[in-house]
C-alpha positions as CSV (number, residue, x, y, z in Angstrom):
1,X,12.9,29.6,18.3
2,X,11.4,33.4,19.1
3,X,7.4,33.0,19.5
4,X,7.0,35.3,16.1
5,X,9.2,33.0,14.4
6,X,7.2,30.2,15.0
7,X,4.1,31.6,14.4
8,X,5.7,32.7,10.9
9,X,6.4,29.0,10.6
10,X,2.9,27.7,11.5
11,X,1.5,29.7,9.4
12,X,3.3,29.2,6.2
13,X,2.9,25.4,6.8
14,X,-1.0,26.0,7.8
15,X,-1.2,28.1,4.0
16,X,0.3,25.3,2.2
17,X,-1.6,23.3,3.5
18,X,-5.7,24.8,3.3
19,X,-3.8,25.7,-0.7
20,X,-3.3,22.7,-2.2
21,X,-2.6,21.8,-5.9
22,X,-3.8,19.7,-7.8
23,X,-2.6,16.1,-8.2
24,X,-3.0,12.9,-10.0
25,X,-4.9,10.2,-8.2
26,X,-3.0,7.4,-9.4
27,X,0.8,6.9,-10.4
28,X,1.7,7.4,-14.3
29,X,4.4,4.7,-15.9
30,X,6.4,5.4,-18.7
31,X,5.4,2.5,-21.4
32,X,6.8,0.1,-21.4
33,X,10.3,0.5,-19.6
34,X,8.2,2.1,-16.5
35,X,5.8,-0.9,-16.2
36,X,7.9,-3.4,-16.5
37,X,10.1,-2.0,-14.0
38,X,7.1,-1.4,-12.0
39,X,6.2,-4.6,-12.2
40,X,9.4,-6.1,-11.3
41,X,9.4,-3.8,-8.3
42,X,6.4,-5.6,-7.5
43,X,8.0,-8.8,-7.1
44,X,10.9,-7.9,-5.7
45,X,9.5,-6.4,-2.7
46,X,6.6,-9.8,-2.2
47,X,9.9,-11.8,-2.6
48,X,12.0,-9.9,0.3
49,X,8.5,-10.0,2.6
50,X,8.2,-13.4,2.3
51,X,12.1,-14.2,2.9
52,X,12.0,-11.8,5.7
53,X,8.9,-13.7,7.3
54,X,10.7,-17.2,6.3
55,X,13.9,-15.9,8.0
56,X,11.7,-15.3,11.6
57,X,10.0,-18.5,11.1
58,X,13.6,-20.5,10.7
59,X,15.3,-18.1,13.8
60,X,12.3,-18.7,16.0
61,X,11.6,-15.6,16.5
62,X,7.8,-16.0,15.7
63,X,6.9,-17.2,19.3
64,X,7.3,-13.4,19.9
65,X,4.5,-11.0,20.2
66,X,5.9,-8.7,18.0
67,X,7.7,-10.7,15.9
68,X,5.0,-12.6,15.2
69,X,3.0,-9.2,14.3
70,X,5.7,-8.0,12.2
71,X,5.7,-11.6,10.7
72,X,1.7,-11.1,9.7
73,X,2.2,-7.6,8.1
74,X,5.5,-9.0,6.1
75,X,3.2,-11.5,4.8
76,X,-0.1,-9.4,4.2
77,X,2.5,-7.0,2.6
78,X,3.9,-9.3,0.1
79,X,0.4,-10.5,-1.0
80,X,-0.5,-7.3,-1.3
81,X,2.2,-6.8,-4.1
82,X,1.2,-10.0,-5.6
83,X,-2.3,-9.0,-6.0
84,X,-0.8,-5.3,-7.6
85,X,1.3,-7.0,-9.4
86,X,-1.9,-9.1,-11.3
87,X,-4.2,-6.1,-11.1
88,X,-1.5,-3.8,-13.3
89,X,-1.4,-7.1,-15.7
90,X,-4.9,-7.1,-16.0
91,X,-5.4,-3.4,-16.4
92,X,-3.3,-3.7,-20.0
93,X,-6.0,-6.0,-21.3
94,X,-8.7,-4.2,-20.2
95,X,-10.9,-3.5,-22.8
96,X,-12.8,0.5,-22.8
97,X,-15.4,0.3,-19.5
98,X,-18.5,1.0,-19.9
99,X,-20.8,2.8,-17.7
100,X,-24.0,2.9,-18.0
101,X,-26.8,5.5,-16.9
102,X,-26.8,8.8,-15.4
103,X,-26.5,10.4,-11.9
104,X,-27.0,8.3,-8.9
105,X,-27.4,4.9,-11.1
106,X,-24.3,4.6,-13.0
107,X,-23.2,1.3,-13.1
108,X,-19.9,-0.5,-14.9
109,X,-20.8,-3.4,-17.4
110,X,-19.0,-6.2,-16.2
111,X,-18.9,-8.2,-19.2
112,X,-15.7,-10.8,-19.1
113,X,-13.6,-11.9,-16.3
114,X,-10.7,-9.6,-16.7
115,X,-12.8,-6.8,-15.9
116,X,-13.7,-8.5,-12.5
117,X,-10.4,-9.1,-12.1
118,X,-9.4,-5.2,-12.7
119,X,-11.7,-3.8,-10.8
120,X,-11.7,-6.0,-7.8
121,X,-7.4,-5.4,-7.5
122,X,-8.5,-2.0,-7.7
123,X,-9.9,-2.5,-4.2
124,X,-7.0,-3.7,-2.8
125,X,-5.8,-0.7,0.1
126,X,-7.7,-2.2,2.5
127,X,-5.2,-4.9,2.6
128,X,-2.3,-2.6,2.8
129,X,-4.2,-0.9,5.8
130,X,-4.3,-4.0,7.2
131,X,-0.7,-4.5,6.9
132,X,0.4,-1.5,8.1
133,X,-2.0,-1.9,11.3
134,X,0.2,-5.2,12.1
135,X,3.4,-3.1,11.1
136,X,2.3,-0.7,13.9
137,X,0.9,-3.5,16.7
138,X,3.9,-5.4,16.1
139,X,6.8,-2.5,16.3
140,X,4.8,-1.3,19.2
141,X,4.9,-4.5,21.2
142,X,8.8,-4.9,20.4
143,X,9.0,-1.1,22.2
144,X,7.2,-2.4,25.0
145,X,8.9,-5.8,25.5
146,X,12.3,-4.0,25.3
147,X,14.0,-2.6,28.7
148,X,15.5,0.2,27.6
149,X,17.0,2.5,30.2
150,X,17.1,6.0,29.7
């Protein structure tokens, strides 16, 4: 690549990105065929983390560094989709929130359980950052444990 072609490149990747459009924060289903399939996803993917960190526990693999890692973000992942899976339940009986005051002290009226229960699943990417930090320490121990020549 010529050194005015890539500057052509960088620069129409460095305008697309100081340009952005606007998106939506949070993903739209279709009702109700999209949340229940959603929701199904949900379970389907805790149910192939937690076979996936049974299967390393039955092979032994677990005594491994990384295996062991990848073990802890399989299962951090799978209750991560478990705790989705109950916050998008409890979203659909979620009665209209109510915030009260103005400015710097708004506050939500937590009147009823299902409300804590919504808005505390809503806080739940912390756990999936955790997950994925295992993902990374435990793929990067498996590179570093392997003796691959090149």
């Amino acid at each position: 690549m010529s050194r005015r072609t890539s500057y052509l490149f960088f620069g129409a990747v460095a305008l697309l990105l100081l340009d952005p459009r606007p998106s939506l924060a949070i993903a739209i289903h279709g009702n109700p065929q999209g949340f229940f399939i959603h929701q199904a996803a949900h379970l389907l993917v805790a149910g192939a983390m937690f076979f996936f960190l049974y299967t390393l526990k039955r092979e032994g693999l677990l005594q491994f560094r990384g295996f062991r890692l990848l073990g802890w973000a399989s299962g951090i992942f799978g209750i991560w989709n478990l705790e989705h899976y109950v916050g998008h339940w409890s979203e659909i009986f979620l009665l209209n929130p109510v915030i009260l005051g103005q400015g710097l002290s708004k506050r939500l009226l937590m009147d009823d359980f299902n409300t804590w229960v919504y808005y505390f699943t809503q806080l739940d990417y912390w756990i999936l950052a955790i997950s994925f930090y295992f993902l990374y320490r435990g793929l990067k121990a498996l590179a570093q444990d392997s003796k691959v020549v090149r």
